[in-house]
GUDREN-956701 format. One record per residue (C-alpha): residue number from 1; x, y, z. Coordinates in pm, 1 decimal, padded with zeros to 6 digits, always signed. Layout:
N
[NUM [X Y Z]]
...
//
This chain:
288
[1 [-06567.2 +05392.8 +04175.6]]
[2 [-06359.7 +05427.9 +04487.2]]
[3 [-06142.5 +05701.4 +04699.1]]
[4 [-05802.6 +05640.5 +04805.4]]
[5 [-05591.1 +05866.5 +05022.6]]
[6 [-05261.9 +05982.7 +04977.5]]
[7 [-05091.3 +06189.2 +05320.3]]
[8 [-04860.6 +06443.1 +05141.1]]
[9 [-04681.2 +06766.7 +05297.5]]
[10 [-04808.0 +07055.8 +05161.6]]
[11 [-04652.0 +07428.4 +05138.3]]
[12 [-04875.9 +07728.4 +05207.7]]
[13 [-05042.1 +07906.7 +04891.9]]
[14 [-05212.8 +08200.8 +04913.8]]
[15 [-05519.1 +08266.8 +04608.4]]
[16 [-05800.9 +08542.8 +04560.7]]
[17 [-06103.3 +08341.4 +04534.9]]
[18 [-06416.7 +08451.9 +04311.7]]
[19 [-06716.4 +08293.6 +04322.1]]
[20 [-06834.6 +08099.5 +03991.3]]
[21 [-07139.5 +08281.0 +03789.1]]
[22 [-07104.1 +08460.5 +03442.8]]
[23 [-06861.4 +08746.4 +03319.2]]
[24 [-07092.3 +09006.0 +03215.6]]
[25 [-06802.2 +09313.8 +03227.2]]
[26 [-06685.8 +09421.8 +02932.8]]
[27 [-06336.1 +09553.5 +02860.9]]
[28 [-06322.5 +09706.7 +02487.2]]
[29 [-05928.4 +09598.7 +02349.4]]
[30 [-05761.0 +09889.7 +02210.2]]
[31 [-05784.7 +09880.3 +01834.7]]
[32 [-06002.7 +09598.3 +01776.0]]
[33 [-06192.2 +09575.3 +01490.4]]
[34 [-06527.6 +09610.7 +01433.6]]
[35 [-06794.7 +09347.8 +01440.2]]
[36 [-07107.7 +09488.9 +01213.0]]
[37 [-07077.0 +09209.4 +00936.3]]
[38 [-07131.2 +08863.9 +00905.1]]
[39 [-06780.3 +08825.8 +00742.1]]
[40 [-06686.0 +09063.1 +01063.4]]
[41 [-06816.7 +08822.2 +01274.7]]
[42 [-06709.1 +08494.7 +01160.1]]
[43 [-06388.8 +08592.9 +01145.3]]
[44 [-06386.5 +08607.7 +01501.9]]
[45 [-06564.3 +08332.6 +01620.1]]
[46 [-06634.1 +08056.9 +01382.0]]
[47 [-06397.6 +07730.0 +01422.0]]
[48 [-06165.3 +07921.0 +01707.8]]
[49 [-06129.9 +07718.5 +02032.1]]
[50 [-06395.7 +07961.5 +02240.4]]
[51 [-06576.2 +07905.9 +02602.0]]
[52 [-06914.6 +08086.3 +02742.9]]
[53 [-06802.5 +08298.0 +02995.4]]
[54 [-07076.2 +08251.3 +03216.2]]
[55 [-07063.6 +07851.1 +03181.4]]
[56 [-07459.9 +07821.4 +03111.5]]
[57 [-07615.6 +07474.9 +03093.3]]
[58 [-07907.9 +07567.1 +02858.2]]
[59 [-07850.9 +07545.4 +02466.5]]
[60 [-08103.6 +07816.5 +02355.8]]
[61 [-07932.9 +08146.2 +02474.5]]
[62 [-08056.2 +08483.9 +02444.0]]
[63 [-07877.6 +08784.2 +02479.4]]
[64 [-07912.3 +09192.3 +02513.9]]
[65 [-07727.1 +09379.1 +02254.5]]
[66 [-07433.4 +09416.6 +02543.9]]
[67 [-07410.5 +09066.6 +02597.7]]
[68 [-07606.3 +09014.9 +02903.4]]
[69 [-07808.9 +08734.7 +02893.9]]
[70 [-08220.3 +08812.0 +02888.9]]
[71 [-08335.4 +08493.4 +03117.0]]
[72 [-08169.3 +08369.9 +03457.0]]
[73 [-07964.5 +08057.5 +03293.8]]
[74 [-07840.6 +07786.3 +03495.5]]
[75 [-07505.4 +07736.4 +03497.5]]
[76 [-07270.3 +07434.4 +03462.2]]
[77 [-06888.9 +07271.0 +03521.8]]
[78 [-06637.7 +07512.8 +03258.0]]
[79 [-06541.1 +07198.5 +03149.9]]
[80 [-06863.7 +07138.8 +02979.1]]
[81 [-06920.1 +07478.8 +02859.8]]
[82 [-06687.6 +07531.3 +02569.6]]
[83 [-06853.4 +07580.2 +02207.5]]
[84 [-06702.8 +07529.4 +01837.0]]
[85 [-06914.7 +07813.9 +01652.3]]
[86 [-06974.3 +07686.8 +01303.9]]
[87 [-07220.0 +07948.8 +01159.1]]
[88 [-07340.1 +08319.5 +01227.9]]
[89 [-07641.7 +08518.6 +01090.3]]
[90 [-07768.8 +08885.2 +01099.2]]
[91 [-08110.9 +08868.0 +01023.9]]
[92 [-08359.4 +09103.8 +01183.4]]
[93 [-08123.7 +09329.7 +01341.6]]
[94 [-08042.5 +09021.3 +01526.5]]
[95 [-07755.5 +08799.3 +01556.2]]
[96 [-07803.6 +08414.6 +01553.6]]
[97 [-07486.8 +08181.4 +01618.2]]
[98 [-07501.6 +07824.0 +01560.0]]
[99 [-07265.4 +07604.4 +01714.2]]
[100 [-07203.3 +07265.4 +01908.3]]
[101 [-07116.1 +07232.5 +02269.5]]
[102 [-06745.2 +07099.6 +02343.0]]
[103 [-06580.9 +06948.4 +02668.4]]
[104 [-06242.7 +06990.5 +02818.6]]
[105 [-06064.9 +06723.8 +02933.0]]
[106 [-05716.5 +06659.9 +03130.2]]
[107 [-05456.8 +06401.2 +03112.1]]
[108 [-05219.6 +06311.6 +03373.6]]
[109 [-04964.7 +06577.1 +03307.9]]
[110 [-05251.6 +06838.0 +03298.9]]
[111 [-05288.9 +06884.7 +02883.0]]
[112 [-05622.9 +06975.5 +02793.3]]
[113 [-05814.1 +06883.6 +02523.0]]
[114 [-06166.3 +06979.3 +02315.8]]
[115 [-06444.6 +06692.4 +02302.8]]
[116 [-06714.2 +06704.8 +02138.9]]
[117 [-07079.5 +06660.9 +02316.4]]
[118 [-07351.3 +06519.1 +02281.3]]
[119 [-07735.8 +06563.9 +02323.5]]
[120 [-07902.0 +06523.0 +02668.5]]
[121 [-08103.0 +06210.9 +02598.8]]
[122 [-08002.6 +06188.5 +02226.5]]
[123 [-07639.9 +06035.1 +02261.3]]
[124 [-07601.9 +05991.6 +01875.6]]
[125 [-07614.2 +06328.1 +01793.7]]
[126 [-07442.0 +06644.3 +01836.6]]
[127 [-07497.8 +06866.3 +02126.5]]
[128 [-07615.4 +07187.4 +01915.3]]
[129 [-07578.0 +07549.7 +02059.9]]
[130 [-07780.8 +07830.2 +01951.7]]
[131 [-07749.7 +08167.2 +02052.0]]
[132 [-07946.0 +08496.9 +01975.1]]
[133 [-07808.7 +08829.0 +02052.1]]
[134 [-08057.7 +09149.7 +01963.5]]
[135 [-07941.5 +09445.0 +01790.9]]
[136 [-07996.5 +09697.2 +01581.8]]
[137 [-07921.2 +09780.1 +01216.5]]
[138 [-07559.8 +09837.0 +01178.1]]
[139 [-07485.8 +09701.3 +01552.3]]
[140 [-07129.6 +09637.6 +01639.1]]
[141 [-07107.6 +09285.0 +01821.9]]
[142 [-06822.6 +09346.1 +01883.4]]
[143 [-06912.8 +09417.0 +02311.8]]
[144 [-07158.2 +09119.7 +02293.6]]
[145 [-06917.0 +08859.4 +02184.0]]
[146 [-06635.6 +08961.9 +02422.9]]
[147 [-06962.9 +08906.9 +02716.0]]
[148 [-06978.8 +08601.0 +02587.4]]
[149 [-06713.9 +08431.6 +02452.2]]
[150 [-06387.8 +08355.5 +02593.5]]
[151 [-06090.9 +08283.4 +02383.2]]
[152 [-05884.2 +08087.6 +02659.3]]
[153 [-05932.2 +07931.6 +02990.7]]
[154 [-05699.7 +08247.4 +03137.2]]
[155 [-06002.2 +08462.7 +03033.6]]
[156 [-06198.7 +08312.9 +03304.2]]
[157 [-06007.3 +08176.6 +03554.9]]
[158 [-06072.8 +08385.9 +03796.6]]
[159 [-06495.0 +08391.5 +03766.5]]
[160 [-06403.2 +07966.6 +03874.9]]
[161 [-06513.7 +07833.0 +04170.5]]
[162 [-06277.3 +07864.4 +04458.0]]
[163 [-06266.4 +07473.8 +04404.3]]
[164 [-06044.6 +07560.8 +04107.4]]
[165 [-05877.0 +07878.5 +04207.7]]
[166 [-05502.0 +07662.5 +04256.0]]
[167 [-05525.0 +07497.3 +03978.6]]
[168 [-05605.5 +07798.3 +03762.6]]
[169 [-05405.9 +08017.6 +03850.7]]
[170 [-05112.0 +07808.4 +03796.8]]
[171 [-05192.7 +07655.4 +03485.9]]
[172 [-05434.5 +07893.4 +03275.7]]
[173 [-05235.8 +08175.5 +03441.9]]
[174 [-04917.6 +08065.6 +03489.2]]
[175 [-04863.5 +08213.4 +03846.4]]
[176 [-04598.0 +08062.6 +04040.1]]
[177 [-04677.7 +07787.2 +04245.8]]
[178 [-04635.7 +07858.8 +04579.2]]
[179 [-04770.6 +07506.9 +04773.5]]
[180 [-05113.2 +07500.6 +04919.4]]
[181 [-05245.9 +07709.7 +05197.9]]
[182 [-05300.4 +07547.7 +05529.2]]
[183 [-05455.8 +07833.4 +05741.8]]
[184 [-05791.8 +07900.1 +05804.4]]
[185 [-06006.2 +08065.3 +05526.5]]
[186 [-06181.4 +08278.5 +05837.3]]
[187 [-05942.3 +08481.1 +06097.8]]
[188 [-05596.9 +08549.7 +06096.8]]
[189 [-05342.6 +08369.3 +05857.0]]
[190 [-05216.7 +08176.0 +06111.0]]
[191 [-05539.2 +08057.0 +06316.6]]
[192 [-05563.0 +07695.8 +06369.3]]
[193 [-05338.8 +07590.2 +06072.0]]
[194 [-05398.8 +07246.4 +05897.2]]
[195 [-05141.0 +07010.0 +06007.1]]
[196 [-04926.8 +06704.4 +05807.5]]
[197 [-04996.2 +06396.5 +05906.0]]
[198 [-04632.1 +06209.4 +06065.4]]
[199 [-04474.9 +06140.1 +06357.1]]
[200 [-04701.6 +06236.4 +06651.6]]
[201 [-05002.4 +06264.6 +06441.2]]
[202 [-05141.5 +05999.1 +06355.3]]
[203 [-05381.6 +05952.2 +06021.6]]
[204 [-05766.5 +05986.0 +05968.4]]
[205 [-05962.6 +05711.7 +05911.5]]
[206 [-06288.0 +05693.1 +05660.0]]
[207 [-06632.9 +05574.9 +05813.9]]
[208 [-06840.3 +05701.4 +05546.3]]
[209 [-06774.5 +05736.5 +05188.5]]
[210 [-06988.6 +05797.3 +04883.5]]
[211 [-06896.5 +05710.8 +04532.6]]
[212 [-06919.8 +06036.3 +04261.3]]
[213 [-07170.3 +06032.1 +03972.7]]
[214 [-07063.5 +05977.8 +03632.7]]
[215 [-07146.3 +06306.1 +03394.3]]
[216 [-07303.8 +06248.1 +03029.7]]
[217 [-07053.7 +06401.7 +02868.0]]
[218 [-06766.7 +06117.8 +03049.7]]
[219 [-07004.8 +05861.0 +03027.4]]
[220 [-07074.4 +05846.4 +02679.4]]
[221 [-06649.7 +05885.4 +02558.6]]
[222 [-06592.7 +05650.4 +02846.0]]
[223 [-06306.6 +05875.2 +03041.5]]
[224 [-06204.4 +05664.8 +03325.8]]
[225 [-05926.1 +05800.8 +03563.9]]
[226 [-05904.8 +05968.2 +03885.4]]
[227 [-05971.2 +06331.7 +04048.4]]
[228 [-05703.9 +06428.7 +04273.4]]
[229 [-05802.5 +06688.7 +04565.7]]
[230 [-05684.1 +06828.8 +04836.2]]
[231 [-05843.4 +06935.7 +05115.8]]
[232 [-05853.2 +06973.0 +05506.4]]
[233 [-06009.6 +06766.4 +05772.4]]
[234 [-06140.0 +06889.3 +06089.8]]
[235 [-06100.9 +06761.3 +06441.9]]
[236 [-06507.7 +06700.4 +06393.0]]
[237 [-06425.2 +06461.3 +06124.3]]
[238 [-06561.0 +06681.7 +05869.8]]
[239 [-06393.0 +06765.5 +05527.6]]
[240 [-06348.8 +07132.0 +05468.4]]
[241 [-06150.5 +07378.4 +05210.0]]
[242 [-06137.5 +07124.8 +04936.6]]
[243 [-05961.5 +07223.7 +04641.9]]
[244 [-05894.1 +07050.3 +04275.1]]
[245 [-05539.6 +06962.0 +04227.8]]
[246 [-05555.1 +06729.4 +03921.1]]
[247 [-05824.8 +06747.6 +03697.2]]
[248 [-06035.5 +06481.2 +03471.6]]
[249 [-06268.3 +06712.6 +03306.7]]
[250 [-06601.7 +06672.6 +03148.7]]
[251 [-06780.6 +06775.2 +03462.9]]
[252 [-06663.1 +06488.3 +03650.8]]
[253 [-06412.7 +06696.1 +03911.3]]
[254 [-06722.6 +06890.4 +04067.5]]
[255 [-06889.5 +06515.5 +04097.6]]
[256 [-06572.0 +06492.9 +04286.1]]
[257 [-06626.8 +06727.5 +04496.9]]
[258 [-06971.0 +06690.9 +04570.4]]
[259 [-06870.7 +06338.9 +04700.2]]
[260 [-06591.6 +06402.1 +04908.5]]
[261 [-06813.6 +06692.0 +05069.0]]
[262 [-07035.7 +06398.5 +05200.4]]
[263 [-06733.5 +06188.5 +05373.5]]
[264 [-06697.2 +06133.8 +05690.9]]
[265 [-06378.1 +06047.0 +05884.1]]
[266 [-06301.5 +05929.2 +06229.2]]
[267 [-06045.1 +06207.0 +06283.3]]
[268 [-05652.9 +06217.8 +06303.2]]
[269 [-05533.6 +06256.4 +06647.3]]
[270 [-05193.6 +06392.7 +06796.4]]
[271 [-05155.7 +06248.1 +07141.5]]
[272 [-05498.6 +06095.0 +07157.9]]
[273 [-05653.7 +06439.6 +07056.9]]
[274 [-05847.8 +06548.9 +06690.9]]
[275 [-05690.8 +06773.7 +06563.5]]
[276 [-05702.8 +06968.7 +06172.7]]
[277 [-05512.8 +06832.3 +05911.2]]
[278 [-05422.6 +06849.7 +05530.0]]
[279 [-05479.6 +06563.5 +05279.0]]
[280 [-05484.9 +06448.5 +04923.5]]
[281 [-05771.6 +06205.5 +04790.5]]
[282 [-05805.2 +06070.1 +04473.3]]
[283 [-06151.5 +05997.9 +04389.1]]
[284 [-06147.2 +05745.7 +04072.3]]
[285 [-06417.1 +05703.6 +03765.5]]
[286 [-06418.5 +05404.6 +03611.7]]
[287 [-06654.8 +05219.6 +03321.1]]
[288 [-06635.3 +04887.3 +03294.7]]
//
């Protein structure tokens, strides 16, 4: 697995960035139906392309009767937090769901597609999701399932990390792209502004590079390919306000991330002094 760069001039794009964790709002949709049957409920979830909102890692999940999740769950890349629900049960004034855990993954022109997962440690089998919401008798689930499930990445783009705040927003929501922003994150727009690399200033150089780990869920269907990112490099050398621009999927673009986090560069200069600039890297996966 290696890193190349790629100097490219960049545009200025301005997001609102929300940190990742679950959705636990609810907003009731005018007119929906019901939920207080098992024929209710299937209808709405069983073999429809859903995510968990709040991107948990665990595969026993418990729930309040509002959707809020009774333990402190550990969450995970969105990517490997979809679910194909294949059975629900009311039984005890409870509601059980039984499903599998699904990945997302992205070609080159940014398609997405489900994957099937597969059991931590048990690579043969199916990754099985169970989830147990308490009620009453006669509950509506209706309030649970919205906490829960998501029907489309646009549901919860903006509960991503700020990592993935461009690429959402222009692809699950379809905004406008407007380049990428090169001022500081802290201060006025315009305080010490990332710079393109050309001309006078002259590129970065890496002195320290580590190579991204390889997730499960892309280990075991074998995805090989790169994770474009963008990001900005300080006069320290120091790679800040890095931002997914082309995904993989299947957990491996936060791997990305986490890597790139740990580079280190002997900084680009413009007449003989560091100074902040703007840069793509494309971090590759590959099995052999």
């Amino acid at each position: 697995m290696a890193s190349s760069l790629r100097y490219i001039d960049c545009m200025k794009l301005r997001v609102n960035f929300v940190l990742a964790g679950a959705v636990m709002a609810f907003a009731m949709l005018s007119g929906a139906s019901a939920q207080t049957t098992e024929a209710d409920i299937a209808a709405r979830l069983v073999d429809k392309p859903l995510l968990l909102r709040g991107f948990w890692a665990q595969d026993k999940l418990r729930f309040h009767a509002d959707g809020t999740p009774v333990d402190l769950y550990a969450a995970e890349s969105f990517t490997e937090s979809a679910i194909d629900v294949k059975a629900v049960h009311l039984r005890d004034d409870s509601l059980f769901i039984e499903g599998q855990r699904v990945g997302l993954r992205f070609d080159r022109d940014g398609n997405m597609s489900r994957v099937p997962m597969f059991g931590k440690g048990l690579l043969s089998s199916p990754e099985k999701i169970s989830i147990h919401i308490e009620g009453t008798a006669g509950s509506d689930y209706q309030q649970a399932t919205h906490a829960i499930f998501a029907d489309n990445p646009a549901e919860i783009a903006d509960s991503l990390p700020e990592c993935w705040q461009p690429y959402a927003r222009q692809h699950f929501l379809h905004e406008k792209a407007g380049g990428i922003d090169t001022s500081s994150g802290d201060g006025p727009r315009n305080a010490d502004p990332a710079v393109h690399i050309g001309g006078s200033v002259k590129p970065p150089r890496v002195v320290h590079q580590v190579d991204p780990a390889f997730s499960q869920a892309a280990r075991h269907v074998k995805l090989s390919g790169s994770s474009q990112l963008y990001l900005w490099l300080e006069p320290s050398g120091l790679p800040d306000h890095i931002r997914i621009m082309k995904p993989l999927g299947l957990g491996l673009d936060e791997r990305a991330v986490a890597a790139v986090q740990q580079y280190r560069f002997a900084p680009a200069t413009k007449d003989g002094t560091p100074v902040k600039v703007d840069l793509y890297i494309d971090v590759n996966f590959q099995i052999f």
